[in-house]
N, CA, C and O atoms as a GROMACS GRO file, in nm:
protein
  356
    1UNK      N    1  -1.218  -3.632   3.980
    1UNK     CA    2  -1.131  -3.530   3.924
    1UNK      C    3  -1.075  -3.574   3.789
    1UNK      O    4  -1.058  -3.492   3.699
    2UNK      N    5  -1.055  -3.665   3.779
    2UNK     CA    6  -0.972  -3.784   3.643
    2UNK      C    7  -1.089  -3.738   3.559
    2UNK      O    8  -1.075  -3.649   3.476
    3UNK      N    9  -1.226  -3.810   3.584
    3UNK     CA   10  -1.281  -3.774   3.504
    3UNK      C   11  -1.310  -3.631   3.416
    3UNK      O   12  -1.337  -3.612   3.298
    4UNK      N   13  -1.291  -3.546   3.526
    4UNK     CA   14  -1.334  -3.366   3.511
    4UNK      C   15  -1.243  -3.412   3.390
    4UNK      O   16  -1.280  -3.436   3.275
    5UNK      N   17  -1.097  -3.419   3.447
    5UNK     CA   18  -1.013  -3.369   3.288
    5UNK      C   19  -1.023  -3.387   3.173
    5UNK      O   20  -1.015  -3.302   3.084
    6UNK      N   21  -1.050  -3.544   3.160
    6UNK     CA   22  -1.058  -3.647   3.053
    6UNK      C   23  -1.192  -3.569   2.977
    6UNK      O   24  -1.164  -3.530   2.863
    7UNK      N   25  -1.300  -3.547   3.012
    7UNK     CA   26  -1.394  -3.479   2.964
    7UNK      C   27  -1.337  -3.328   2.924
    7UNK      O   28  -1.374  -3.281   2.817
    8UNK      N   29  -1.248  -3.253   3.008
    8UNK     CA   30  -1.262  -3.156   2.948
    8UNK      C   31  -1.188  -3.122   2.780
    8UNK      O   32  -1.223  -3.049   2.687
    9UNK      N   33  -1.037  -3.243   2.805
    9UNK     CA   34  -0.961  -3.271   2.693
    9UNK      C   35  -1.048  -3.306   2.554
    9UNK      O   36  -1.040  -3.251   2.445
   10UNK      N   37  -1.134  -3.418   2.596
   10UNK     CA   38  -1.236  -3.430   2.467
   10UNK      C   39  -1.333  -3.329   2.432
   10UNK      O   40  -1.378  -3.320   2.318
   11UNK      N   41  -1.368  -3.249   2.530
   11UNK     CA   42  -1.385  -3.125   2.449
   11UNK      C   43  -1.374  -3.032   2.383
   11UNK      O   44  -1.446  -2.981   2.298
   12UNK      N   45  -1.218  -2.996   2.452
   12UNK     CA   46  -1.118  -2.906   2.391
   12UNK      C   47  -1.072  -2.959   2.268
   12UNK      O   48  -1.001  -2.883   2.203
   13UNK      N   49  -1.106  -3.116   2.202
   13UNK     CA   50  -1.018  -3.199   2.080
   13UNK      C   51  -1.172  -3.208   2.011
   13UNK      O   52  -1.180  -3.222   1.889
   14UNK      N   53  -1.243  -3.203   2.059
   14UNK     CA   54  -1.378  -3.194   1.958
   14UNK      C   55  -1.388  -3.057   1.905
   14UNK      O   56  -1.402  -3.042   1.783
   15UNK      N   57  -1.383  -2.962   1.980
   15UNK     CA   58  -1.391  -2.850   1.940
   15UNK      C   59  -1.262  -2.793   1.808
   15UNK      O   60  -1.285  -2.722   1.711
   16UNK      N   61  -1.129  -2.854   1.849
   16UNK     CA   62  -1.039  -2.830   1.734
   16UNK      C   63  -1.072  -2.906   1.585
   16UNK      O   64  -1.029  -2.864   1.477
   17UNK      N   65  -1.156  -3.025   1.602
   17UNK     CA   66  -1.197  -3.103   1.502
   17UNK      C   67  -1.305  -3.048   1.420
   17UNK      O   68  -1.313  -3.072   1.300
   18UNK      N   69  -1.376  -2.984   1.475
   18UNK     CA   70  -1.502  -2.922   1.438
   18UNK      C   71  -1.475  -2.786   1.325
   18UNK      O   72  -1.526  -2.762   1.216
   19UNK      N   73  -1.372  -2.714   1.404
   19UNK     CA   74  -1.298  -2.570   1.320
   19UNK      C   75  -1.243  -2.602   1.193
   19UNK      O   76  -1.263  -2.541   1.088
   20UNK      N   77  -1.155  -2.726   1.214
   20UNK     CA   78  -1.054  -2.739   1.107
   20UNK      C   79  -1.161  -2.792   0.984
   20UNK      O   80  -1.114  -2.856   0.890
   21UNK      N   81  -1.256  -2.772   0.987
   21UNK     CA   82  -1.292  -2.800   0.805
   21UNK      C   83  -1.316  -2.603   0.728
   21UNK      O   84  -1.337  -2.495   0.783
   22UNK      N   85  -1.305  -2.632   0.625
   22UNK     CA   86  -1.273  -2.516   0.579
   22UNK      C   87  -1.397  -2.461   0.505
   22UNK      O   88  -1.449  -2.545   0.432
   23UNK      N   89  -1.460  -2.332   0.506
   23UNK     CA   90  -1.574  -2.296   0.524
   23UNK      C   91  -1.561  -2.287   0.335
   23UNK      O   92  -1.664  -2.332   0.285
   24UNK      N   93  -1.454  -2.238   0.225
   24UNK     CA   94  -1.455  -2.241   0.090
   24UNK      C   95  -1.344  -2.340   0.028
   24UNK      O   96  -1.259  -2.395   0.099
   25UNK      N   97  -1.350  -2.350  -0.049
   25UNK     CA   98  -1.226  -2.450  -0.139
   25UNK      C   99  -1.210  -2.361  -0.226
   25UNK      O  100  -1.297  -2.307  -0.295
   26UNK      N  101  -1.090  -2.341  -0.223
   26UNK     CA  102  -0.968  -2.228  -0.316
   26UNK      C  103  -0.860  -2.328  -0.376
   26UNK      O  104  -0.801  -2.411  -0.308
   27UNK      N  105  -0.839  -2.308  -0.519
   27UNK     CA  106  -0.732  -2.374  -0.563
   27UNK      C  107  -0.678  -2.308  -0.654
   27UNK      O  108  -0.741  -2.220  -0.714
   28UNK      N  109  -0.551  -2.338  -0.684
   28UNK     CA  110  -0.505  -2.230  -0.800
   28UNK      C  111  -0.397  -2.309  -0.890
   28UNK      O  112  -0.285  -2.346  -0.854
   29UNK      N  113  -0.470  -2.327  -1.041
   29UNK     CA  114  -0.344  -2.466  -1.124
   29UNK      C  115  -0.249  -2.393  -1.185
   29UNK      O  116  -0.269  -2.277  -1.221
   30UNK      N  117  -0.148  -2.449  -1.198
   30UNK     CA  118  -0.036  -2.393  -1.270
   30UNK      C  119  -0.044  -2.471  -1.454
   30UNK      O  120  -0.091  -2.585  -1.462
   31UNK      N  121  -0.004  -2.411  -1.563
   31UNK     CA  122  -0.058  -2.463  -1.661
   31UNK      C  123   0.102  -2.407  -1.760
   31UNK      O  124   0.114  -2.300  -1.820
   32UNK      N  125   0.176  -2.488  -1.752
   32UNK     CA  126   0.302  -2.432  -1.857
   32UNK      C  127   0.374  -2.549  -2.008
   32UNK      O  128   0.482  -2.559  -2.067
   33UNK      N  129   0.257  -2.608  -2.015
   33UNK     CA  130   0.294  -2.721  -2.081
   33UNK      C  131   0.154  -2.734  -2.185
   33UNK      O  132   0.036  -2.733  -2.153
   34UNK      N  133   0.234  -2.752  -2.358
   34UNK     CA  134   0.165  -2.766  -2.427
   34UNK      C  135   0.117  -2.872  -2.486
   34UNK      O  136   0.058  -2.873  -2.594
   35UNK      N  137   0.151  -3.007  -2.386
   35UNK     CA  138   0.085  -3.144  -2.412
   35UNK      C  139  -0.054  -3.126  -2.389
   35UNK      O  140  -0.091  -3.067  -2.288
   36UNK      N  141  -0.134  -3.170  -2.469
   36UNK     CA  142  -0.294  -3.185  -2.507
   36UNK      C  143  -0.354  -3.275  -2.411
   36UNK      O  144  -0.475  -3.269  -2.394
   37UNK      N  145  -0.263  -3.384  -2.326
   37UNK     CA  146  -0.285  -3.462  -2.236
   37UNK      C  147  -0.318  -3.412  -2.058
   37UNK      O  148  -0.402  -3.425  -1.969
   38UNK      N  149  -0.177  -3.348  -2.088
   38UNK     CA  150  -0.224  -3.288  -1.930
   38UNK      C  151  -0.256  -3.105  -1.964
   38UNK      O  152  -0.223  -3.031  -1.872
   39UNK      N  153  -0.325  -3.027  -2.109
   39UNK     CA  154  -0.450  -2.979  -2.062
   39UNK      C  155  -0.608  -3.012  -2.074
   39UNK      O  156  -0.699  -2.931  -2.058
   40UNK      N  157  -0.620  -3.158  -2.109
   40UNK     CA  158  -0.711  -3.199  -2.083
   40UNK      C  159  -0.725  -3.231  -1.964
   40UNK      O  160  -0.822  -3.179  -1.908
   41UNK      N  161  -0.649  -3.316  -1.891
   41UNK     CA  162  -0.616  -3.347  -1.734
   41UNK      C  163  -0.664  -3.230  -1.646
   41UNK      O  164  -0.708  -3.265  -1.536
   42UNK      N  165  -0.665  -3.109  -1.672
   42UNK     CA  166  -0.632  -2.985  -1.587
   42UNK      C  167  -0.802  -2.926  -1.663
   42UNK      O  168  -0.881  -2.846  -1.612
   43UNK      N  169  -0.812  -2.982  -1.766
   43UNK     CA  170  -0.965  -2.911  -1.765
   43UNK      C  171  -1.090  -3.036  -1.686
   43UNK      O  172  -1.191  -2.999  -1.626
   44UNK      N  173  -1.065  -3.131  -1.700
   44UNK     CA  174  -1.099  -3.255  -1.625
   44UNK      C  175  -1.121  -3.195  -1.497
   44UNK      O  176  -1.224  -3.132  -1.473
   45UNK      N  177  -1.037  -3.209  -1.418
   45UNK     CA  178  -0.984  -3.091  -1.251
   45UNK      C  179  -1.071  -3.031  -1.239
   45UNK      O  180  -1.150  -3.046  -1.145
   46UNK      N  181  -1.087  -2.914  -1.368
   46UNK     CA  182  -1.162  -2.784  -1.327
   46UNK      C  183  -1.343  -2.836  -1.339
   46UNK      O  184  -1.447  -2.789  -1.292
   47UNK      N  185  -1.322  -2.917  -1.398
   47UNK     CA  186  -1.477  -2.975  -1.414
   47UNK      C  187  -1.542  -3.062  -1.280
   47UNK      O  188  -1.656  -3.046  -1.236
   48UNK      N  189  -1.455  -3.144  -1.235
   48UNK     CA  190  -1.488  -3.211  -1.112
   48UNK      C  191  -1.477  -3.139  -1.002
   48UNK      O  192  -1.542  -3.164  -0.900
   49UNK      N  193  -1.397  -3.049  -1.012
   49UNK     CA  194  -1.394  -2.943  -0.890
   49UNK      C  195  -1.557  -2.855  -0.883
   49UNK      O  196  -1.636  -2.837  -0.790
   50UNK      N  197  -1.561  -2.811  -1.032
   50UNK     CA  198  -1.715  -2.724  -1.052
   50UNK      C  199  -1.852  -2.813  -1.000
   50UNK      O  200  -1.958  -2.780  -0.945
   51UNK      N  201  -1.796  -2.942  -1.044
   51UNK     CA  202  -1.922  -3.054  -1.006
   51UNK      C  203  -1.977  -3.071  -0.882
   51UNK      O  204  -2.095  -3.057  -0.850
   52UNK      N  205  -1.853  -3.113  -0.793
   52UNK     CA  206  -1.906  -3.159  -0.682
   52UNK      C  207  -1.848  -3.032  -0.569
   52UNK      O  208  -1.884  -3.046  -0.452
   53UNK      N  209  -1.780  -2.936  -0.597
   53UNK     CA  210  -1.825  -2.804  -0.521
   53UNK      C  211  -1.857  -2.660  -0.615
   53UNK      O  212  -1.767  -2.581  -0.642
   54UNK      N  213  -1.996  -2.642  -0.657
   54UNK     CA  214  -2.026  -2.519  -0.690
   54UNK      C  215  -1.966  -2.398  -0.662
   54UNK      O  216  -1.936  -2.314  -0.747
   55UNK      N  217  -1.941  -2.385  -0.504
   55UNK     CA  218  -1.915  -2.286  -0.463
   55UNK      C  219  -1.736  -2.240  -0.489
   55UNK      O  220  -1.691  -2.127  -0.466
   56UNK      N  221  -1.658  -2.350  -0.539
   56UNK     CA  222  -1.544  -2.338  -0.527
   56UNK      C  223  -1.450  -2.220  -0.571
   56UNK      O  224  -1.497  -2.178  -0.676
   57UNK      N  225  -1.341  -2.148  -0.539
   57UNK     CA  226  -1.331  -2.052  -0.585
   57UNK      C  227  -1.140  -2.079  -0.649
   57UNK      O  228  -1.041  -2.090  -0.577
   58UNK      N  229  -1.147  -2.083  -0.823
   58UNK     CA  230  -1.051  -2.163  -0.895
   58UNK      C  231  -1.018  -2.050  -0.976
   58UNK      O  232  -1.099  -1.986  -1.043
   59UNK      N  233  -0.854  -2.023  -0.965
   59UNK     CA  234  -0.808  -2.012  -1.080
   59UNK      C  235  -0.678  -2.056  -1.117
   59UNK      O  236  -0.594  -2.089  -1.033
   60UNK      N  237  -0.657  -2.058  -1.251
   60UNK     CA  238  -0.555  -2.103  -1.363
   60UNK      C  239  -0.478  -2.046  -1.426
   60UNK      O  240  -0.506  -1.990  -1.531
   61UNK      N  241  -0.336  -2.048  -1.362
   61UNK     CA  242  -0.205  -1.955  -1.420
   61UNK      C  243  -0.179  -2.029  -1.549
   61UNK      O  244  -0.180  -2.152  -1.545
   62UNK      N  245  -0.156  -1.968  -1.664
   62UNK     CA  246  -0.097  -2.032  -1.792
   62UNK      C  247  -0.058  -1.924  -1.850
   62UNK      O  248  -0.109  -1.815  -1.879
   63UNK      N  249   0.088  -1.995  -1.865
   63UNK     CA  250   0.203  -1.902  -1.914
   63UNK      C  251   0.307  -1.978  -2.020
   63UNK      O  252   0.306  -2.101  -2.017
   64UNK      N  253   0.409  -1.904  -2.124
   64UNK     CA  254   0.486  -2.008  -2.185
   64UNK      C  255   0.427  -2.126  -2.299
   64UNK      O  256   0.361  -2.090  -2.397
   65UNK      N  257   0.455  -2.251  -2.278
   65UNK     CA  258   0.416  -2.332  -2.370
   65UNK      C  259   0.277  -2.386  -2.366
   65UNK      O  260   0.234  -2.465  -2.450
   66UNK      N  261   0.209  -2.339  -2.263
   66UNK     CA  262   0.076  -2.377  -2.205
   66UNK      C  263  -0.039  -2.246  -2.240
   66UNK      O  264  -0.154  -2.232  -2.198
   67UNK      N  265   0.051  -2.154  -2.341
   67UNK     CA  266  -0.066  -2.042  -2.370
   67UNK      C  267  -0.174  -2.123  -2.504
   67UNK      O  268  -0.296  -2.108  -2.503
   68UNK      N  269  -0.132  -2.170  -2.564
   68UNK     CA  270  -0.228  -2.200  -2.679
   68UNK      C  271  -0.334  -2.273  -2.641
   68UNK      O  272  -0.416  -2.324  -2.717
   69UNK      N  273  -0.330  -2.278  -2.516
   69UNK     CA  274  -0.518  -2.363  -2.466
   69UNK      C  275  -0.574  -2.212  -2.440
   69UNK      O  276  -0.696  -2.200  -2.453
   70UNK      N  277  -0.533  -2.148  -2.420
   70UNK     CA  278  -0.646  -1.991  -2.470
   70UNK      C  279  -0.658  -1.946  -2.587
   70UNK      O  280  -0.759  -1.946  -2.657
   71UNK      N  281  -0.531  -1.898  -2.617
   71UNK     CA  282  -0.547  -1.833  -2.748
   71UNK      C  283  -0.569  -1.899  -2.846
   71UNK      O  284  -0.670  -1.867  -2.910
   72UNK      N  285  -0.495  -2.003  -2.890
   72UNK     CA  286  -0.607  -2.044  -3.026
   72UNK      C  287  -0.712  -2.106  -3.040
   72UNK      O  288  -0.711  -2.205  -2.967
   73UNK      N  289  -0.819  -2.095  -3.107
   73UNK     CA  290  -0.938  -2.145  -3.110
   73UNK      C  291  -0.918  -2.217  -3.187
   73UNK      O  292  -1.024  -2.238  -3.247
   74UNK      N  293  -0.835  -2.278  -3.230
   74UNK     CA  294  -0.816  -2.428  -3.326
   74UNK      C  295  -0.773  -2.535  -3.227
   74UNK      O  296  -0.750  -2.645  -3.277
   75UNK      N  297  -0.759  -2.524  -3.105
   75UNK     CA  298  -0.706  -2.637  -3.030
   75UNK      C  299  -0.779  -2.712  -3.003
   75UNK      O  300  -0.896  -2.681  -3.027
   76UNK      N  301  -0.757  -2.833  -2.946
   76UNK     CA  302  -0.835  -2.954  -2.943
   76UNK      C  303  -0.935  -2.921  -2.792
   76UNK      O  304  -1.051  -2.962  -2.784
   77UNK      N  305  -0.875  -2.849  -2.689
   77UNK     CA  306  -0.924  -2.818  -2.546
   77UNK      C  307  -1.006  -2.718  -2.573
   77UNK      O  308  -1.098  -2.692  -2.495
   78UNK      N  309  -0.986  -2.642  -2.690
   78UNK     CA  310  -1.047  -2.436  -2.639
   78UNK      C  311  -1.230  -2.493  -2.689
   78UNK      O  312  -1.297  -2.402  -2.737
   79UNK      N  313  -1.273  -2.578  -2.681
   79UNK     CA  314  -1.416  -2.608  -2.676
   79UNK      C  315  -1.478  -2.610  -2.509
   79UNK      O  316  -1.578  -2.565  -2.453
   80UNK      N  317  -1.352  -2.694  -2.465
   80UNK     CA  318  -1.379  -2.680  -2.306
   80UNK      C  319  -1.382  -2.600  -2.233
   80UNK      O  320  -1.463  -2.577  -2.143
   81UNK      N  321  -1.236  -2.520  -2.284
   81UNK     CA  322  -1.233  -2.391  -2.216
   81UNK      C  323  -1.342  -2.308  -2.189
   81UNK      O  324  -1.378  -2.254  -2.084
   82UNK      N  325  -1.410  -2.305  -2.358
   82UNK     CA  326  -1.490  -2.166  -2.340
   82UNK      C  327  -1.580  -2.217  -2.249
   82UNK      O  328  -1.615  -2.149  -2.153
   83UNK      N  329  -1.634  -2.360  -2.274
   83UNK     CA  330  -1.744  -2.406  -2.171
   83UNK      C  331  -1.792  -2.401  -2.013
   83UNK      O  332  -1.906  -2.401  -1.967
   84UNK      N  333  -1.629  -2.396  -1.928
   84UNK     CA  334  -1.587  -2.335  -1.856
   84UNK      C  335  -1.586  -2.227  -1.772
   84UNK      O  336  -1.607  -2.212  -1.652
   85UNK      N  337  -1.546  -2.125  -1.902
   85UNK     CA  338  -1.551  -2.009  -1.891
   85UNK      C  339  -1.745  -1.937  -1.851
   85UNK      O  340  -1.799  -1.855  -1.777
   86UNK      N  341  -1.777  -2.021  -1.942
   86UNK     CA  342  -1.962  -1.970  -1.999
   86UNK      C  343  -2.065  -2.038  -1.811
   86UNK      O  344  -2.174  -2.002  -1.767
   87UNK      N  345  -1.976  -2.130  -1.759
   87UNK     CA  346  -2.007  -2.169  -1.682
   87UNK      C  347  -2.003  -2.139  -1.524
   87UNK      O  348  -2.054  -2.188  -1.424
   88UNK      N  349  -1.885  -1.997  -1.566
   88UNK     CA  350  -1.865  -1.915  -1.404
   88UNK      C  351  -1.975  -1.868  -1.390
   88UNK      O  352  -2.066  -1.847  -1.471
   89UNK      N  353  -1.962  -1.848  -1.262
   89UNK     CA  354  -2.075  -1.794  -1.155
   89UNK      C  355  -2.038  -1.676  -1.110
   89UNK      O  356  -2.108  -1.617  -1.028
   0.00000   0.00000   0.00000
């Protein structure tokens, strides 16, 4: 009978182990800062995230002092950006 249980518990804990991985990777960065450091950092992110999961599904709030990694095309990042961008799926 000991045994019945013990087997059935490791089943019931294999089976919760098995569910809990997650079938997509969703992330979403926050971007409010116009240091050149951490939006390189945050395009870095979006690159290793694209790398080693294709399928991943990412996006990037930027608001405030963190708008000029879009809008101007004189910034040191908006090469990456567009690259990025040219690179959705």
């Amino acid at each position: 009978m000991k045994k019945y249980i013990l087997f059935t518990c490791i089943a019931l804990l294999t089976g919760l182990f098995t569910k809990a991985q997650p079938g997509t990777y969703k992330v979403i960065f926050d971007m409010s800062s116009k240091d050149t450091v951490n939006q390189q950092a945050l395009i870095r992110e979006l690159t290793l995230i694209r790398q080693s999961s294709p399928d991943a599904q990412m996006e990037v709030v930027i608001y405030g002092q963190g708008l000029p990694l879009v809008t101007n095309e004189e910034s040191a990042p908006h090469s990456a950006v567009q690259q990025l961008l040219a690179d959705k799926k």
